[in-house]
C-alpha positions as CSV (number, residue, x, y, z in Angstrom):
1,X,94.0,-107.1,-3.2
2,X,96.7,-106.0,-0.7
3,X,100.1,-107.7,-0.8
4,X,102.1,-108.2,2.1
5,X,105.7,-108.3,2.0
6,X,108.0,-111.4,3.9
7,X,110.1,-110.1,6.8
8,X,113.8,-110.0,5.7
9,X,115.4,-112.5,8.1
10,X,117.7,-109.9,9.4
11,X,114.5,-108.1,11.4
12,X,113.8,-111.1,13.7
13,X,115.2,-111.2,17.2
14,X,116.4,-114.9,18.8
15,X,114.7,-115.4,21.8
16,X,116.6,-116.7,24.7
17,X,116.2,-120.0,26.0
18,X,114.0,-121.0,29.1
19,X,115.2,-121.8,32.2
20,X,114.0,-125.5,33.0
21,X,111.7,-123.9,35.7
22,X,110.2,-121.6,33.0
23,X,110.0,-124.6,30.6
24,X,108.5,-126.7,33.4
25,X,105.7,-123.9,34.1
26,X,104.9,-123.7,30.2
27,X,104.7,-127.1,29.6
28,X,101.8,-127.7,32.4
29,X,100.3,-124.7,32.1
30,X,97.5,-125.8,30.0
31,X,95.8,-129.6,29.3
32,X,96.5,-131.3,26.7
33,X,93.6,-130.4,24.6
34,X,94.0,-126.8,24.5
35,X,97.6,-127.6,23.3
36,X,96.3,-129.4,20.6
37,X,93.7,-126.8,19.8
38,X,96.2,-124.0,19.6
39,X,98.7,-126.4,17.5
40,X,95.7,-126.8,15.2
41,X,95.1,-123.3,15.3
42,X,98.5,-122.2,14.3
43,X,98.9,-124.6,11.6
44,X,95.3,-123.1,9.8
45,X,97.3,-119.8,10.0
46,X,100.7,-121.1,8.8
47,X,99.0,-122.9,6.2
48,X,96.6,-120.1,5.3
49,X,100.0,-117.8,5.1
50,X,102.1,-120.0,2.6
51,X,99.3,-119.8,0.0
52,X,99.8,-116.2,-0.8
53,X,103.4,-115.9,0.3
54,X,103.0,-113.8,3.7
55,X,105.2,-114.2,6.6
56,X,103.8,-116.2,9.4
57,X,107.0,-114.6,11.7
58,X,106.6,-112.2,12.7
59,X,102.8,-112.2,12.0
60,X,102.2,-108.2,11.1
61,X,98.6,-107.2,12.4
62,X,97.0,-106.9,8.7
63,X,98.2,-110.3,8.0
64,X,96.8,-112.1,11.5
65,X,93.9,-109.0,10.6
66,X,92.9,-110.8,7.2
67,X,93.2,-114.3,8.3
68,X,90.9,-114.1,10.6
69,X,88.6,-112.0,9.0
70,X,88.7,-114.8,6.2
71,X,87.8,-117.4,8.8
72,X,84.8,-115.2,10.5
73,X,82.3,-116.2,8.1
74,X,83.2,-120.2,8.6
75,X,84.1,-120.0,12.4
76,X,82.5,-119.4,15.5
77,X,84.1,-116.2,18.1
78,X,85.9,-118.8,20.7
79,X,87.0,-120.2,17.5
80,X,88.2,-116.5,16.5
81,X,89.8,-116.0,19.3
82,X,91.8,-119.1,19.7
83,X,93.4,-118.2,16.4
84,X,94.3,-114.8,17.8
85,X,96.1,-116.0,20.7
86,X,98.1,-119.0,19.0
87,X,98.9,-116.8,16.6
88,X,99.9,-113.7,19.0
């Protein structure tokens, strides 16, 4: 079994704020529904990544790689693929 090591805190960039017309357009791009989708969908990965001890942030490709190669046998593609995306 492969082990995956945290991110040292030092590594991870800050991100600037929005401007309140980028924060506007984020906030309406998508219905409510799909937010709560991809909420749900990034707490199964969080969740899946505290078990073990990997890093959720940044997610490294062979830890978003095993997650959901662990959740193709119980999940559908769109499914699949909305776990990619909220998870980025």
């Amino acid at each position: 079994m492969n082990s995956f090591a945290r991110a040292p805190a030092a590594e991870l960039t800050p991100v600037a704020p929005l401007s309140d017309a980028a924060l506007s357009y984020a906030l309406e791009a998508s219905a409510e529904s799909t937010k709560r989708a991809y909420q749900m969908a990034w707490a199964d990965f969080t969740a899946w990544c505290e078990a073990p001890g990997h890093a959720s942030l940044p997610a490294t490709p062979e830890v978003a790689g095993s997650f959901l190669a662990g959740r193709a046998t119980t999940h559908k593609p769109a499914s699949l693929t909305m776990r990619l995306v909220a998870v980025g």
